[in-house]
BAGU-813553 format. One record per residue: residue in one letter; x, y, z of N, C-alpha, C in turn. Coordinates in steps of 0.05 Angstrom, whole numbers, plus 5000, padded with zeros to 4 digits. Example, Ala and Ser with C-alpha at 12.3 -4.5 7.8 and 13.67 -1.06 7.14 Angstrom:
BEGIN
A526448865156524649105156526449345156
S525749555142527349795143525850015157
//
This chain:
BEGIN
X501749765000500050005000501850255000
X501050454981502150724983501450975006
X503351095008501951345035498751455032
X498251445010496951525007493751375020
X493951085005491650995012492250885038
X494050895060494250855085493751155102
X494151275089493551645107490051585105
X488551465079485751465078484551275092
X484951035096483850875116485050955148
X486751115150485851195183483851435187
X482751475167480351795171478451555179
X477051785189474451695200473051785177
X469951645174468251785155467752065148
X467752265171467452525167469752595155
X471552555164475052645163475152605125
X474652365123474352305091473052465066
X470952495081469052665073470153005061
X470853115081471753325085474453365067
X476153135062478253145047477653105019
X475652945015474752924988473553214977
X471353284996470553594989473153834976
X475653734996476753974987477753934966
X478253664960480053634933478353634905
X476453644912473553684887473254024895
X473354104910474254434910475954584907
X478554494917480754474893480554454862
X480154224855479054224823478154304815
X475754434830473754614811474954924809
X476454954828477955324830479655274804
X481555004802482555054778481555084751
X479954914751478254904725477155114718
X476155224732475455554732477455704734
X480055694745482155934733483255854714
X484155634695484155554667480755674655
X479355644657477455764643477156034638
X477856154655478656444662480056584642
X481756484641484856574629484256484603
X482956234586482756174569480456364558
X477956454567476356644554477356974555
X479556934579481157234575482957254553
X483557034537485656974519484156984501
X481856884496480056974466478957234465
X478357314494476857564485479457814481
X481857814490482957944482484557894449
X484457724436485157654413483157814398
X480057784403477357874391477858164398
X477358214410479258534417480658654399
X482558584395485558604385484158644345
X482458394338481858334309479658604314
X478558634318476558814324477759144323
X479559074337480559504338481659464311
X484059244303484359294274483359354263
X480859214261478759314237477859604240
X476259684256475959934265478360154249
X480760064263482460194252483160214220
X483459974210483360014185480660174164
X478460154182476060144170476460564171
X477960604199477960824190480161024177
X482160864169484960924143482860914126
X480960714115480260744087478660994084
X476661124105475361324101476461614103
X479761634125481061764124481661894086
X482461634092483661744053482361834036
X478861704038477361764023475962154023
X476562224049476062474060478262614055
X480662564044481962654040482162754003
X481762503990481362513961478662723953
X476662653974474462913967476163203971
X476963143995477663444001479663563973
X481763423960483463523944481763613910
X479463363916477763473890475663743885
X475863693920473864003922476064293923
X478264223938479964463924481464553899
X480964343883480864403851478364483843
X476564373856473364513840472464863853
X474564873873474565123873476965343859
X479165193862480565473845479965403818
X478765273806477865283779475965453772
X474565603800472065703790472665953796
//
C-alpha cells in the first residue's frame, strides 16, 4: 500500500468526507482559473481583430476624406 491509501483508511468517515470535498474544490477553482484565462485569451485576441478593423475601417475613410477634400479644392480654384 502507498501513503496515500494508508493516510485514507485511518480517517474516519467525516475526516474523509471533508478531504474529498476539498480536493473536488480544489479542482473546481482550477478548472475555473484555466477557464478564466482561456476566455481572457479569446476575448482579448477578439479585441485585438476588432480594433484592427475599426482601425483600418477608419484609414480607408481617412483617405477617402481626403481625396474629396483635394477634389473639392480644385473645384474651387477652377472657379
Amino acid at each position: 500500500m502507498n501513503k496515500i491509501e494508508v493516510f485514507l483508511q485511518n480517517l474516519n468517515p467525516r475526516e474523509k468526507f471533508l478531504f474529498i470535498s476539498f480536493i473536488c474544490l480544489c479542482a473546481l477553482f482550477l478548472a475555473f482559473k484555466i477557464h478564466d484565462h482561456f476566455l481572457e485569451d479569446i476575448f482579448q485576441k477578439t479585441l485585438v481583430e476588432h480594433n484592427c478593423l475599426a482601425l483600418n475601417e477608419a484609414k480607408i475613410e481617412n483617405s477617402h476624406l481626403k481625396e474629396i477634400e483635394t477634389k473639392l479644392t480644385k473645384q474651387i480654384k477652377t472657379e
